[in-house]
C-alpha positions as CSV (number, residue, x, y, z in Angstrom):
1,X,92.2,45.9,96.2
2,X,91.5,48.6,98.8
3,X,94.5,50.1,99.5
4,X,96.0,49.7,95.6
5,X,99.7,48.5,94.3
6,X,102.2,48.7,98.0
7,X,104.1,52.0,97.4
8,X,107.1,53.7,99.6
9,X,106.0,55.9,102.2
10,X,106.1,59.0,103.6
11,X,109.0,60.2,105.6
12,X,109.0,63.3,107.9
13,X,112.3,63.7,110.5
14,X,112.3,66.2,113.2
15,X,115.0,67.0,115.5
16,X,115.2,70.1,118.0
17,X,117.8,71.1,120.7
18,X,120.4,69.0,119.7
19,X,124.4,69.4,118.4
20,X,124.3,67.3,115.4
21,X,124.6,63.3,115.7
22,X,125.2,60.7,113.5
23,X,121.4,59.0,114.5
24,X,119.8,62.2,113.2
25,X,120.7,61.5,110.1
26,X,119.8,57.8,110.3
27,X,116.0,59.2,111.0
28,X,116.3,61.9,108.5
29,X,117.7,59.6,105.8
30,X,116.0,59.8,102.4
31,X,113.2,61.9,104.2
32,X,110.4,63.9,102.3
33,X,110.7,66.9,104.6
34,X,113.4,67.4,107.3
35,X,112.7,70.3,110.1
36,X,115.6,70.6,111.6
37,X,116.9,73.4,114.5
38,X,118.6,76.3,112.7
39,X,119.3,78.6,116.1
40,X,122.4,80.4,115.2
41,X,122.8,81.5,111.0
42,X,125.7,84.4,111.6
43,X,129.0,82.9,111.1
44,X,130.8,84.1,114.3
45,X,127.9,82.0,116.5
46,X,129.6,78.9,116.5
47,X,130.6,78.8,120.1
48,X,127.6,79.8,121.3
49,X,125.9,76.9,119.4
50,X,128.5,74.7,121.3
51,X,128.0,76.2,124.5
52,X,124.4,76.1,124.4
53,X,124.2,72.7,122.4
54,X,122.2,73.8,119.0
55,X,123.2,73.7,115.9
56,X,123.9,76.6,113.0
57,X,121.9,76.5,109.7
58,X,125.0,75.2,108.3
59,X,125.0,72.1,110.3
60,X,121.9,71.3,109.8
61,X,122.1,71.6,106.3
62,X,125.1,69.1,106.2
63,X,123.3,66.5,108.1
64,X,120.0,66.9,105.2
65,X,122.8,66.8,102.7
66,X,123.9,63.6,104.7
67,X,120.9,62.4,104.9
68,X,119.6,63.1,101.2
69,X,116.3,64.1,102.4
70,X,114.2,66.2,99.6
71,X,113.5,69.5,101.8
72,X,115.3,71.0,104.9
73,X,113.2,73.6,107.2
74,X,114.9,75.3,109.8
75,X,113.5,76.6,113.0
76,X,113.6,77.0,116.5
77,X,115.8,80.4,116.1
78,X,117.7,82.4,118.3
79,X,115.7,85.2,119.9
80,X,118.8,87.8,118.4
81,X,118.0,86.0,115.1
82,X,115.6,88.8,113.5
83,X,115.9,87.8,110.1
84,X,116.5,84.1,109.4
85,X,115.8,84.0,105.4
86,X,118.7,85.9,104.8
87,X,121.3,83.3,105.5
88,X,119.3,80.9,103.2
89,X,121.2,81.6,100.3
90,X,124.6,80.5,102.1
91,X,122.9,77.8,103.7
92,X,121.5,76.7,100.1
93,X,125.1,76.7,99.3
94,X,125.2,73.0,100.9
95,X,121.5,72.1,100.8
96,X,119.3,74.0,97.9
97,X,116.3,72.8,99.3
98,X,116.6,74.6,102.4
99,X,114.2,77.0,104.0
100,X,113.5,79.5,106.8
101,X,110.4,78.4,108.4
102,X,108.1,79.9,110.1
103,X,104.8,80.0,112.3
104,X,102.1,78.8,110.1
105,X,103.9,77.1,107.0
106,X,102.4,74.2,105.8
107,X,103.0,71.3,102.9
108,X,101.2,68.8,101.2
109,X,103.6,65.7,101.4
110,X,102.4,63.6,98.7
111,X,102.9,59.7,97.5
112,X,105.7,59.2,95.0
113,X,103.4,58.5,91.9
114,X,106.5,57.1,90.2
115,X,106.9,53.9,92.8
């Protein structure tokens, strides 16, 4: 009576400093918002990301994909990153919902009213 009919949850999934792994997308999976490490979003920073252990926006946008979450924000960027939101649009390419954060950007995560 108090609480009202049981409904699913809400799922958030962080992950930082990391290469991808197989249990990130086990705690990301079918999560309302993702925010996820984008460090590197040039193409030719690929061994860097390996040498340093972070992952590309493209990475993490295969493990949301993986994961089915509803929305992908990236952050924690490289300091030679200056202008994230323009490799959105490639990284949109395998996750649509996919977005540079930054500083200061919030969401309302809301109850599925459908469940």
């Amino acid at each position: 009576m108090v609480l009202g009919p049981p409904r699913k949850g809400i799922r958030l999934a962080y992950t930082t400093d990391t290469r991808p792994t197989k249990s990130i997308v086990a705690h990301a999976t079918e999560a309302d918002l993702f925010i996820c490490e984008g460090m590197y979003g040039e193409d030719d920073k690929m061994n860097k990301a390996l040498e340093h252990k972070h992952m590309t926006f493209y990475e993490a946008a295969k493990l949301a994909k993986e994961a089915n979450a509803k929305e992908l924000w990236l952050t924690h960027y490289s300091p030679s990153l200056i202008r994230p939101e323009e490799f959105i649009p490639k990284t949109r390419k395998i996750f649509p919902a996919a977005y540079a954060a930054k500083d200061g950007r919030t969401t309302v995560l809301e109850f599925d009213k459908n469940e």
